[in-house]
FIDRENKOL-782273 format. One record per residue (C-alpha): residue in one letter; x, z, y. Coordinates in steps of 0.5 Angstrom, whole numbers, plus 2048, in hexadecimal, padded with zeros to 3 digits. Each point is the difference from the previous one (the first is absolute). Example, Ala and Ser with C-alpha at 12.3 -4.5 7.8 and 13.67 -1.06 7.14 Angstrom:
# FIDRENKOL-782273
a8198107F7
s8027FE807
END
This chain:
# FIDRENKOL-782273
x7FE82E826
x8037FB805
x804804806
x8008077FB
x806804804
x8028047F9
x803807800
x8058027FB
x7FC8057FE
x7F87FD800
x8057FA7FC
x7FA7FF7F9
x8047FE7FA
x7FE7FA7FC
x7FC7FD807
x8017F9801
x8007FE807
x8007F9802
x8037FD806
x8027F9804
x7FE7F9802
x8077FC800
x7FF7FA800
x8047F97FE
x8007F9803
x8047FB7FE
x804800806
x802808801
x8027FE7F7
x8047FA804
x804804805
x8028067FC
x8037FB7FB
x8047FD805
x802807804
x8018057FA
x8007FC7F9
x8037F8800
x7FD7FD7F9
x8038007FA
x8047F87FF
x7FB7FE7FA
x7FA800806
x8047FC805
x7FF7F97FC
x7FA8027FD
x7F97FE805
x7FC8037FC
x801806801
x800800807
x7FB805801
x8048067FF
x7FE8067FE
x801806804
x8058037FE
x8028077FD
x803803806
x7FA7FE805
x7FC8037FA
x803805801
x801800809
x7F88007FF
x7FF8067FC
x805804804
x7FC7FE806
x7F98017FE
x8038077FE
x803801807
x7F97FF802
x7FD8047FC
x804806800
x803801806
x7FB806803
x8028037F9
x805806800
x8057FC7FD
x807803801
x8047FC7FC
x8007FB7FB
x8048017FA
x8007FA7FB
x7FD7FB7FC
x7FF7FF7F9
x7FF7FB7FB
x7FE7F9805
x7FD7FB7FB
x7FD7F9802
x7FA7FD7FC
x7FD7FA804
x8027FB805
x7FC801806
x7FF7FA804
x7FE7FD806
x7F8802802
x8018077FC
x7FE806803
x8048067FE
x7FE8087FF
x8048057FE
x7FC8067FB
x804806800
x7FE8067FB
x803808802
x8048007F9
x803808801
x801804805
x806806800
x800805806
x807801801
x801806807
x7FB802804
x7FF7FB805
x8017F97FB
x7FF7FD7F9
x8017FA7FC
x7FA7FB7FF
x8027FB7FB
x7FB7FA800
x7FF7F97FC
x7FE7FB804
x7FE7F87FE
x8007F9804
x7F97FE7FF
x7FE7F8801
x7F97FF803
x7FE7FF7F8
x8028067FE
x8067FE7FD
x807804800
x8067FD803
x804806801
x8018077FE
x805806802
x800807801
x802804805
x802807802
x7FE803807
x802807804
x7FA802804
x7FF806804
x7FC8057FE
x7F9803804
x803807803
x7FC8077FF
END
């Protein structure tokens, strides 16, 4: 369900919804490299490795937008945290990411709000995991 708008209370425990289209070139890989994450010394004399992976904080800026995107007509009120982000694959150039989010649990907690907890998986265009994590996220309630 692409573009779904979820309300707290029609969130279906156990969907999996999946979402997103991020794309990596070699050149955005390259610039996030310079700007955000320097190579390590060992990979500066080493021309084989010059094709970088991407690397975990991009991984994780693409997700995060990809989420942003998804999401930003839901009712969401706050994000409260993340939890056990793990890495599994290198993504490289040519990759094309996804994210596949499942509503784990639900608590109301007042009237007007809730607490959604969700597991959400970076997939490759293989359908191979490159990063997990779980989040917590206060979402307004449907009124009457």
């Amino acid at each position: 369900m692409r573009g779904q708008t979820w309300n707290f209370d029609d969130i279906p425990l156990g969907y999996v919804h999946v979402f997103g289209a991020a794309p990596l070139t070699a050149e955005d890989i390259a610039l996030f490299h310079a700007r955000f994450s320097p190579p390590l010394p060992l990979t500066a004399d080493q021309p084989e490795r010059a094709a970088k992976p991407a690397a975990q904080a991009h991984i994780y800026a693409l997700w995060s937008r990809m989420l942003w995107e998804e999401t930003k007509d839901w009712p969401v009120l706050a994000r409260l945290g993340q939890d056990a982000l793990r890495w599994y694959k290198t993504a490289q150039a040519g990759d094309v990411l996804s994210v596949r989010l499942e509503f784990l649990s639900k608590q109301p907690v007042a009237a007007d709000r809730g607490i959604l907890i969700t597991q959400h998986e970076v997939m490759n265009q293989n359908g191979e995991l490159v990063m997990a994590l779980m989040t917590r996220t206060v979402m307004a309630r449907r009124r009457g």
